[in-house]
N, C-alpha and C positions, 0 to 999 in steps of 0.2 A: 025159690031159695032166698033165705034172708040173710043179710048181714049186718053184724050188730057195727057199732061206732069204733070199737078194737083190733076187728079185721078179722071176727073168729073163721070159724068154716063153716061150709053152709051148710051143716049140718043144726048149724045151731048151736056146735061144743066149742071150744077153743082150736083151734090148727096152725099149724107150723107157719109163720111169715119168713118166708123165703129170703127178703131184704132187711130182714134184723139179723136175721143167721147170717149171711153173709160180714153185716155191720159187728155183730159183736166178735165175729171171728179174726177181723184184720184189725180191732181194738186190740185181741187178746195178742195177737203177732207183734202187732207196732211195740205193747205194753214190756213183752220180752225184749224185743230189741234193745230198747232202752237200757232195760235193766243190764244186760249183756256191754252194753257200751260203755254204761256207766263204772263196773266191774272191770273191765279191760283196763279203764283209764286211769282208776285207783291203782292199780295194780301196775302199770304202765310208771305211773308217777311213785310211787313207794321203791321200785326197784333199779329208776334209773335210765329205763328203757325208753324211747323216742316209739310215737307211732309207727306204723309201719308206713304210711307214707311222708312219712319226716325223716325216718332212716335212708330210703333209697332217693330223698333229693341231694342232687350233687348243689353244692355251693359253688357259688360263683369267685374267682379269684382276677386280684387285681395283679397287674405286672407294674413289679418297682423296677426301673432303670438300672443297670451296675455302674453304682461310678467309678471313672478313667483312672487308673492306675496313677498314683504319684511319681512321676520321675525318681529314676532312681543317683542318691548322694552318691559322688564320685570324694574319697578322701586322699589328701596325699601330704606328704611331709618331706623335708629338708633340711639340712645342717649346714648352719657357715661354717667353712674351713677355705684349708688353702686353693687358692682357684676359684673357690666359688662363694661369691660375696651375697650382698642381699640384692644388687641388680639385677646379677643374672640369673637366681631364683625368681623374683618378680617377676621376670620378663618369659621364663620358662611357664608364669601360671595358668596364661588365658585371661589375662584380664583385658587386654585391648589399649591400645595406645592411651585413652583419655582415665581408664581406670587403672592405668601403670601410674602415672603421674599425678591423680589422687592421692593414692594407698603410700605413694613415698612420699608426696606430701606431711599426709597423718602421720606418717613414722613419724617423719624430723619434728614432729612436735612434743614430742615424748624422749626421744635418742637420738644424737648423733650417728644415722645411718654405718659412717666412717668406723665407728668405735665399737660395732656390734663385737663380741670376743665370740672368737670358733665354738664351735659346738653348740651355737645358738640354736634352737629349733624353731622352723618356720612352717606352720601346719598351714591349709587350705582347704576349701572343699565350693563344693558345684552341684549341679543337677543338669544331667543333660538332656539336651545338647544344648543348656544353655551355657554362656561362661561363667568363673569364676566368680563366686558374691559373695565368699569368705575369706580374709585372712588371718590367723593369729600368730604372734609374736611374743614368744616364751621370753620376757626380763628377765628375769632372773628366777628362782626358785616358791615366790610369793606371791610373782604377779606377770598377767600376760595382758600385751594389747591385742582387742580383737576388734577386727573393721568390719562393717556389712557392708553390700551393698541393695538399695531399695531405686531398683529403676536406673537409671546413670548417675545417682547419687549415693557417697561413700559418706558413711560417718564411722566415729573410735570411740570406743570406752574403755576402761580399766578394769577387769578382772582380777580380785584380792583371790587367794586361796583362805578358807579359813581355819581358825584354829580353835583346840580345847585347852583350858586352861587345869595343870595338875600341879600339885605339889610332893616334893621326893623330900625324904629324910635320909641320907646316907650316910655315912662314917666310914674311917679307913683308921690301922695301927701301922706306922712307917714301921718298916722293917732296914732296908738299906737308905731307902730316900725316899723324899715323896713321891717318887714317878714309880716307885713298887711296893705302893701302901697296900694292905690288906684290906679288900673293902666290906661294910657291911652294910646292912636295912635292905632300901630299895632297889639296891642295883639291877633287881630283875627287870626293870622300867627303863633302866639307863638306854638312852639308842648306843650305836656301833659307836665307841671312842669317847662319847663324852665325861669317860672317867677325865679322860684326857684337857678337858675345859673346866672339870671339877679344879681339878690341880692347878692350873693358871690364875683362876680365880683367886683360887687363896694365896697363891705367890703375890698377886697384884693389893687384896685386901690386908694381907699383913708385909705387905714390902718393906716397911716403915721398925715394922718390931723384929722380921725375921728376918736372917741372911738363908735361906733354905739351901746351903751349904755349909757353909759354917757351922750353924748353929742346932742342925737337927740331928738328934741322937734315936738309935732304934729303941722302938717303945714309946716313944712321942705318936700320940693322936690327934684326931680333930673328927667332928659331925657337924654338917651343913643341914640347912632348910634352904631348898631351891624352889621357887615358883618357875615356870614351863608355859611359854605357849607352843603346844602340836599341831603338827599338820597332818592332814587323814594319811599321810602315809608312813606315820611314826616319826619324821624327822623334826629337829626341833629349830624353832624360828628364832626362839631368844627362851635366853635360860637368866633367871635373877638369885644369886643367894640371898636370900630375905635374912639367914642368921648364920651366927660360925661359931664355933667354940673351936680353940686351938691348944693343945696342953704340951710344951717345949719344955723338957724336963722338969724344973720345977715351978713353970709359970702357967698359969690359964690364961687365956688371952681371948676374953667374948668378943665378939663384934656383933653390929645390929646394924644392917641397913635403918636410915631414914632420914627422907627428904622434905625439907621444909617448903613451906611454901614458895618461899623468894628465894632458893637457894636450891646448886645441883644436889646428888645423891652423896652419900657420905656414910661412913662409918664408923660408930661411936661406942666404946665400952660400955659397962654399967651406969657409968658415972655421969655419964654422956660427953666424955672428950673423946677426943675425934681420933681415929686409929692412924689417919693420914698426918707425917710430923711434916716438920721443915725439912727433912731430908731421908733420903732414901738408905736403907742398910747397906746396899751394893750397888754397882754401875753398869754390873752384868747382873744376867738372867739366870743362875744354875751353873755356875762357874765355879769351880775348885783355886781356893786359895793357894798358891804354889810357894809363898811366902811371906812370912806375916810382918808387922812394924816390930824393929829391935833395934837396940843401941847400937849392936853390934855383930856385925857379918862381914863372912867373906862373899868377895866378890870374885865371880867366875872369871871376869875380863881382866878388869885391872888387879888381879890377884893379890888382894891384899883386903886388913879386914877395915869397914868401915861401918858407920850408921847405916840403917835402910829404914829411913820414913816416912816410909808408905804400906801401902797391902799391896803385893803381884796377884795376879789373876789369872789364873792359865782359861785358854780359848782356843779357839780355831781361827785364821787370819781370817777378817773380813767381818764377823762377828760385832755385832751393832751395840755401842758403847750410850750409856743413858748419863744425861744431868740429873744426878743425886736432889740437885735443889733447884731450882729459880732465881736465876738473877743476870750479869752481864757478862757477856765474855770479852775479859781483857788480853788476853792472848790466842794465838792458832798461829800455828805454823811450826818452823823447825826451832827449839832451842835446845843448844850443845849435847848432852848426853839423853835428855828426856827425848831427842829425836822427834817426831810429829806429832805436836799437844797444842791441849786445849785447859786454858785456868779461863774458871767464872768466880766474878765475886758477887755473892750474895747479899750482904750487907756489909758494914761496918767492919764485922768481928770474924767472919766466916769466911774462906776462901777451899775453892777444890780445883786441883790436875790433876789430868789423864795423859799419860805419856805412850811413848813408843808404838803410837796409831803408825798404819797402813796409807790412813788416811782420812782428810778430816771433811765434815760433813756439808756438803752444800750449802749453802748460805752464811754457815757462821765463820765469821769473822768479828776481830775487836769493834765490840761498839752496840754489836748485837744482844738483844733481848732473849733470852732463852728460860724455855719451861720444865719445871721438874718433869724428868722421865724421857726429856727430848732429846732424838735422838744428834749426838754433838760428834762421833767419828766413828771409827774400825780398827778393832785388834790388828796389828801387826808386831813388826820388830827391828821398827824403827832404834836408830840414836845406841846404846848400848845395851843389848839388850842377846839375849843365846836362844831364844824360843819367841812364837808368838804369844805375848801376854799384853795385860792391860798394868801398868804400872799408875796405883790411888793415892794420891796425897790429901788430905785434910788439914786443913791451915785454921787454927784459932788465933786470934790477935798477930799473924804473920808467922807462927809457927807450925811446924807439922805434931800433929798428933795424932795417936792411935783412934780411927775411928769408932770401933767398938768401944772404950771407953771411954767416949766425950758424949758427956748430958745431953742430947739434942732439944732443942727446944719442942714443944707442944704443939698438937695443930689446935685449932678454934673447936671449942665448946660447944653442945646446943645452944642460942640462943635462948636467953631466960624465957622468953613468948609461949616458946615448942614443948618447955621441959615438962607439963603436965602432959601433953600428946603424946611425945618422946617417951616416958614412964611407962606407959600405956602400949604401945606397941612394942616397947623391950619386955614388959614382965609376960605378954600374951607368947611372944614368938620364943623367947628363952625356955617358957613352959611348955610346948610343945615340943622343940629339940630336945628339953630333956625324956620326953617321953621314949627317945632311942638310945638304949641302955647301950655302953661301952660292954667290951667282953672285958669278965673278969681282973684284977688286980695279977692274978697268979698267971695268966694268958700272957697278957702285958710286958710283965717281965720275962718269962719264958720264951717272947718274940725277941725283944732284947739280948737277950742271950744267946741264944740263936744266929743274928742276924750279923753281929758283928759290928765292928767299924767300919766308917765309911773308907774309904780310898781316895789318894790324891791322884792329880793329872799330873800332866808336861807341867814342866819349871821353864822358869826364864827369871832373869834379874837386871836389874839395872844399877 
């Protein structure tokens, strides 16, 4: 039998090689596989799917630690009152002998301990079971001291509340008086009462033009521009009227806040003179005149008719009596019918008594320096007198006269320096007040008419 170089069969034809067959058959196996795998993995990868032995390995996982719970803040609070002062709060806190004597150290550097007024709040706080490492100390309304402590050492700082700053435009129409003006604009803004600071205000800013008894009639107006600083919880820290317009029958009466540089706060008409004169219109606050300066009256005591001149002022005894002006007091004490008074001379030309005081005011005496508005005694009824009143003399060149009509002189001017500044902040803020329309003309009157005259008080004379 032959076989050729190919491997045929010995026949001499070609024949089956048993070891190709086998070779090409686990070519054509392997060749599927592939394809098969390849196919899987596409398919694998387009849909998202992990092998299958990537699916069933578990991953391994690391352990984080839990961290220790924070101790928990222990809070507490206190009030001085009677009985219980700030030591034996302190002493009640946990702080430890050397941190008692700290923490009241730090006080007294800020307040006299002694002087803290009741109802003070004293907060504190801890983490236990360590002690005490807080204290705070409520001042007053705007500000508190708070102490830490770091380790066995205390230190203090000052805590401001803070504030927003807004501006109100409001106006009121008197109706009986100023204290039940009709009010209008912003008042939705106003906090609880401070219509009530409105109204002080402009007693204080036109003290000078206005007797705000005497001289206001129903139907007389006025609109403010107040600038505000707020605290987050509505209440107000300081309130400033920036402008006023005042209209007392048949007068307007602007005022404009502004302060010069070298100079306090002040308020000054159009013109730029100063709203503040030489002398105040009254010596009380909201006092009903019970009788005016006349030639001629009778007199309830000595019953017979004589001069009275002066203004009576009806009050309440006790009622704090103000220096109309600035100058020296040459008298205090009792003289014959004026019973317990006080004469200041202001200059040259000018003299004023207050008679039938309760009582006269600590420290003054002849000799003494006294400031407009300061207070110089107390309504009573003393010397000759049927009621508690204040009996006002006005003396020009040693005489009494009516002080309603005596010319008072002028307060000071803007300084020439300011009057372009001055110009400038009146024509900006006067434009903006008037942007808060008055109620009509026919309103105005129609309150007026309505509302009546005023009413007097208790009398007394002297």
């Amino acid at each position: 039998m032959t076989r050729d170089a190919r491997g045929e069969g010995e026949t001499g034809g070609p024949g089956p090689d048993p070891a190709r067959s086998w070779g090409l058959a686990g070519g054509l196996v392997l060749g599927v596989a592939l394809v098969v795998g390849l196919i899987g993995t596409r398919s694998g990868s387009e849909t998202g799917e992990r092998p299958a032995a990537e699916a069933g390995a578990v991953p391994s996982l690391t352990t984080v630690p839990t961290p220790a719970a924070a101790p928990p803040v222990v809070s507490g609070a206190d009030t001085i009152r009677a009985g219980r002062a700030l030591g034996q709060i302190l002493a009640d806190a946990g702080l430890g002998e050397a941190g008692y004597r700290s923490v009241l150290s730090l006080i007294r550097e800020e307040i006299d301990p002694r002087r803290l007024p009741a109802g003070l709040v004293i907060r504190t706080s801890s983490r236990v079971p360590e002690s005490t490492d807080r204290v705070s100390v409520t001042l007053d309304a705007d500000r508190s001291l708070v102490l830490d402590r770091r380790g066995s050492t205390w230190s203090s700082r000052l805590d401001s509340v803070s504030v927003s700053l807004d501006t109100l435009y409001v106006g009121g129409v008197i109706e009986q008086s100023l204290w039940t003006s009709r009010l209008f604009g912003d008042t939705a803004r106003l906090a609880p009462n401070e219509h009530v600071e409105i109204f002080l205000r402009l007693a204080q800013i036109y003290a000078w033009q206005v007797d705000f008894f005497r001289d206001i009639r129903p139907g007389d107006a006025f609109r403010v521009m107040i600038r505000r600083e707020v605290r987050p919880d509505g209440t107000v820290r300081r309130a400033d009227v920036l402008a006023a317009q005042f209209y007392n029958q048949d007068r307007g009466l602007p005022a404009v806040r502004f302060v010069a540089a070298d100079g306090p706060e002040e308020y000054y008409d159009t013109d730029g003179a100063a709203t503040r004169k030489a002398f105040l219109r009254a010596p009380l606050k909201f006092s009903p005149v019970t009788s005016g300066f006349s030639r001629r009256r009778y007199h309830p005591i000595l019953h017979r008719w004589r001069a009275h001149r002066g203004i009576d002022y009806g009050a309440h005894r006790g009622t704090p009596i103000h220096a109309t002006g600035a100058g020296v007091v040459t008298r205090a004490g009792w003289w014959d019918g004026y019973g317990r008074m006080v004469e200041i001379r202001h200059n040259s030309m000018y003299r004023t008594r207050y008679a039938h005081m309760s009582g006269v005011a600590r420290g003054i005496r002849p000799g003494v320096r006294v400031k407009q508005n300061q207070v110089i005694g107390y309504v009573g009824m003393s010397g000759l007198a049927t009621a508690p009143h204040l009996h006002y003399e006005f003396l020009v060149n040693g005489v009494q006269r009516d002080p309603k009509r005596v010319r008072l002189p002028p307060g000071k001017p803007v300084p020439d320096r300011y009057l372009a500044r001055f110009d400038s902040v009146r024509d900006a803020r006067l434009a903006r007040l008037d942007s808060l329309s008055f109620p009509a003309a026919a309103q105005l009157a129609s309150a007026a008419r309505e509302a009546g005259s005023p009413t007097s008080g208790a009398s007394g004379s002297r």
